[in-house]
Short mmCIF file of the C-alpha atoms (twelve columns), coordinates in Angstrom:
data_MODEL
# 
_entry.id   MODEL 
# 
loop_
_atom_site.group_PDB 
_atom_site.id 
_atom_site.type_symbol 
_atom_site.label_atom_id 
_atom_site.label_alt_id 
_atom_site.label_comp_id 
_atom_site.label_asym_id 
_atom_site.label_seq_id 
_atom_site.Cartn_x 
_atom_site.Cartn_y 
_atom_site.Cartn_z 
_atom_site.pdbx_PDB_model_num 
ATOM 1   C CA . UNK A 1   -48.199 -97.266 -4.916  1 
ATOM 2   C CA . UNK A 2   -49.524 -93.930 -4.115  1 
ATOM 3   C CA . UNK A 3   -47.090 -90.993 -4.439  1 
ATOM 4   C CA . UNK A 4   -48.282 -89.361 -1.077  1 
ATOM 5   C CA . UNK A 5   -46.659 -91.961 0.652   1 
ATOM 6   C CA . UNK A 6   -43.712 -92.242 -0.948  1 
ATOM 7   C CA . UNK A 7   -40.083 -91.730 1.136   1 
ATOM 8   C CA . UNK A 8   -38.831 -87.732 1.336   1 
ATOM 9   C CA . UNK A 9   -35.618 -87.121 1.092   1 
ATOM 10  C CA . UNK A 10  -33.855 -84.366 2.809   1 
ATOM 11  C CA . UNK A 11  -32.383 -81.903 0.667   1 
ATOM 12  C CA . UNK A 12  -31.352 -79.855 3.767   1 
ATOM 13  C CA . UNK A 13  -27.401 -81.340 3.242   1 
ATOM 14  C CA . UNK A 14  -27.731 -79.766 -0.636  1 
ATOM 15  C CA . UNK A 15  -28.850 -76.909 0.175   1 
ATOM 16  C CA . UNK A 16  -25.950 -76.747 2.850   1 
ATOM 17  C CA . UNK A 17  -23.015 -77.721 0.055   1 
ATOM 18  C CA . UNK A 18  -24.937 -75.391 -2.245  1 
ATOM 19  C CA . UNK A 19  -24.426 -72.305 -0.091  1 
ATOM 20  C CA . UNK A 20  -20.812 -73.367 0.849   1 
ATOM 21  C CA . UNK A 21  -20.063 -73.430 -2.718  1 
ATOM 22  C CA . UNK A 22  -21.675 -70.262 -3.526  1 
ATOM 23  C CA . UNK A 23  -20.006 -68.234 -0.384  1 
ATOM 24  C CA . UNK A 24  -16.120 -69.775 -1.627  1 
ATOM 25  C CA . UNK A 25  -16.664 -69.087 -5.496  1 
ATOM 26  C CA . UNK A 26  -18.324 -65.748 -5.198  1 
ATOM 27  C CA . UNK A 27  -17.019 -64.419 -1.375  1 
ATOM 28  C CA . UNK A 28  -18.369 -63.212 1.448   1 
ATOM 29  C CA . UNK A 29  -17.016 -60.114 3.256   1 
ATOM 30  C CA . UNK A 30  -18.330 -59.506 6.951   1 
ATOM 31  C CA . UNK A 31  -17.102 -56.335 8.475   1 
ATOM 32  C CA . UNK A 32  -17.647 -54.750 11.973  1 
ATOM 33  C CA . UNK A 33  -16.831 -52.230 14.532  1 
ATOM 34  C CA . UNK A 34  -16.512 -52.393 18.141  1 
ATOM 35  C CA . UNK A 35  -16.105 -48.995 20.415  1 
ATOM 36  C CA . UNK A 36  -15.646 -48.473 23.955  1 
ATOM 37  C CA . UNK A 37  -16.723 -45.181 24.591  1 
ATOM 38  C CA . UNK A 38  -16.799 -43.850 28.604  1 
ATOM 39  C CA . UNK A 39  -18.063 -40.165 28.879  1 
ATOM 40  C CA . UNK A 40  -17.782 -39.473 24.848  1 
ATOM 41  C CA . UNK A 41  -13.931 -40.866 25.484  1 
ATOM 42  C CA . UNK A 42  -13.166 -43.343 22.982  1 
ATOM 43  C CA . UNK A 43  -10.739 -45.845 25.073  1 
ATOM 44  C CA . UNK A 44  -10.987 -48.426 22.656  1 
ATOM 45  C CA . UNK A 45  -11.752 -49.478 19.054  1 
ATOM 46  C CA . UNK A 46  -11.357 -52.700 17.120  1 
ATOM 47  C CA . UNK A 47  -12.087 -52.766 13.304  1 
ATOM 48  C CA . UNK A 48  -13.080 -56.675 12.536  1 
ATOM 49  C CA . UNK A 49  -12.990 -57.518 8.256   1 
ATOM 50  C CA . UNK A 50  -13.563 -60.744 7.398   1 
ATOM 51  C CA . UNK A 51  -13.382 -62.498 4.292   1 
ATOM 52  C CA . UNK A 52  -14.158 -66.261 3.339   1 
ATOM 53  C CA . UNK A 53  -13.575 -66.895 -0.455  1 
ATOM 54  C CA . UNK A 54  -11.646 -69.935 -2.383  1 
ATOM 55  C CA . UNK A 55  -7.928  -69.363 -2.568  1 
ATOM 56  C CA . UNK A 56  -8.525  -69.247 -6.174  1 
ATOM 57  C CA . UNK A 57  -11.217 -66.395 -5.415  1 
ATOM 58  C CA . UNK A 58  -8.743  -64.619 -3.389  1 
ATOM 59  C CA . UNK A 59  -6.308  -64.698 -5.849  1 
ATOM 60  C CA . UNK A 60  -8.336  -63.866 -8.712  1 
ATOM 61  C CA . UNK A 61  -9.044  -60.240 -6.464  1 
ATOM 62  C CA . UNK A 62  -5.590  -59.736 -5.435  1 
ATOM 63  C CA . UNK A 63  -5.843  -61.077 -1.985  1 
ATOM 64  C CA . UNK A 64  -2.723  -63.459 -2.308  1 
ATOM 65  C CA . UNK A 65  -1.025  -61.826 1.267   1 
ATOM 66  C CA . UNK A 66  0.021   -65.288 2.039   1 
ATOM 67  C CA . UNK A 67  2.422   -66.059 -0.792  1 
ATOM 68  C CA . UNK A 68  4.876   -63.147 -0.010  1 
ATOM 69  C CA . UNK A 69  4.486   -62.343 3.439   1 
ATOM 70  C CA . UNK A 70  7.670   -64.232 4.817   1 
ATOM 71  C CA . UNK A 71  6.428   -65.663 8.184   1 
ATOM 72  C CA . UNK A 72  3.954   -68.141 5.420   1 
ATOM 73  C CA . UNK A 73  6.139   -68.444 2.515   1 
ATOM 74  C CA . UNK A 74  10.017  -68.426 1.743   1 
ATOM 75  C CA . UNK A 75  8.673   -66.032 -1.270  1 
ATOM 76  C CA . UNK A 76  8.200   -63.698 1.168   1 
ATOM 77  C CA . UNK A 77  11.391  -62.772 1.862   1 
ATOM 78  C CA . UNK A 78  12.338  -62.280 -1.857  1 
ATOM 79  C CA . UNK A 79  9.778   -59.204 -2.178  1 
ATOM 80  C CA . UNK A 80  11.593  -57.673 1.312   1 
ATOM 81  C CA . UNK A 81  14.869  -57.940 -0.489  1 
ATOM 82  C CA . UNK A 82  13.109  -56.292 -3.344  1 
ATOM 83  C CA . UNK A 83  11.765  -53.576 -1.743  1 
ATOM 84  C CA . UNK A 84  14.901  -52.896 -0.398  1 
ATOM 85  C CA . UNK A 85  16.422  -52.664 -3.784  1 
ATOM 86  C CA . UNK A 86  13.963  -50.206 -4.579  1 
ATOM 87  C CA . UNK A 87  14.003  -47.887 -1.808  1 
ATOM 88  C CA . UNK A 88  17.979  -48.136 -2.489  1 
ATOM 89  C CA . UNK A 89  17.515  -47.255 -6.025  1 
ATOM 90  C CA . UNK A 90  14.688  -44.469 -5.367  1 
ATOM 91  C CA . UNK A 91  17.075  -43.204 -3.095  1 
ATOM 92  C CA . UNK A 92  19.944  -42.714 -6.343  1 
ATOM 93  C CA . UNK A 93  17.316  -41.490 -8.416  1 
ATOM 94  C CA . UNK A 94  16.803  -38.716 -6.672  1 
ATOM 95  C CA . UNK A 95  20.587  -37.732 -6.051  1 
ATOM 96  C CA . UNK A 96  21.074  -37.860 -9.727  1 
ATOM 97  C CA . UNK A 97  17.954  -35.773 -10.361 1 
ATOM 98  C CA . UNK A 98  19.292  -33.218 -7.470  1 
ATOM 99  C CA . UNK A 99  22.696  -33.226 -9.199  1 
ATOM 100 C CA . UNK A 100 21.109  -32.410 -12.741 1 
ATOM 101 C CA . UNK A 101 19.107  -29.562 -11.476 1 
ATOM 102 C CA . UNK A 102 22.645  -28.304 -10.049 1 
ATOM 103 C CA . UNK A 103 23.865  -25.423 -12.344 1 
ATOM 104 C CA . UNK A 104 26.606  -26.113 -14.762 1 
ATOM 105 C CA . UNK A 105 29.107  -23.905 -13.539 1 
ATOM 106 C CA . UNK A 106 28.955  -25.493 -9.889  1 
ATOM 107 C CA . UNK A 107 29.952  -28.635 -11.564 1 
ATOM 108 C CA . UNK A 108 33.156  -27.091 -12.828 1 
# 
């Protein structure tokens, strides 16, 4: 059988998963800018980032939005709470810091 005539098979479907695969393990970040400008007057600007990884990707560079922010994950509203807490207790901090600087005989 001669090899010239032998069936060719596409590899065009490979090549295809092969990218795919590629662009969600490693990432792919597209970014853009739109202005609309009328007589030098900016009257309108929209700042487009996109970013198509794995979940694991995303994870793996902090990009994990989705498991505290409450509207996609009961999680979510744990970390509000916790901020909260924090702000509350920033908050004493610095009223027991302002009362230490006070002088000691005010205290008397």
């Amino acid at each position: 059988m001669d090899n010239n005539n032998s069936i060719k098979q596409s590899t065009a479907s490979n090549s295809l998963v092969d990218v795919l695969e590629t662009v969600l393990d490693k990432g792919v970040v597209i970014a853009g800018d739109i202005q609309v400008n009328i007589a030098d007057v900016e009257l309108l600007t929209i700042k487009i980032r996109l970013m198509v990884a794995s979940v694991d990707k995303a994870k793996e560079i902090g990009m994990d939005w989705w498991e505290t922010d409450p509207h996609y994950s009961s999680k979510g509203l744990k970390v509000n709470e916790i901020q909260e807490e924090n702000e509350q207790l920033q908050d004493r901090i610095k009223q027991l810091e302002k009362r230490l600087e006070e002088p000691v005989e005010s205290k008397k």
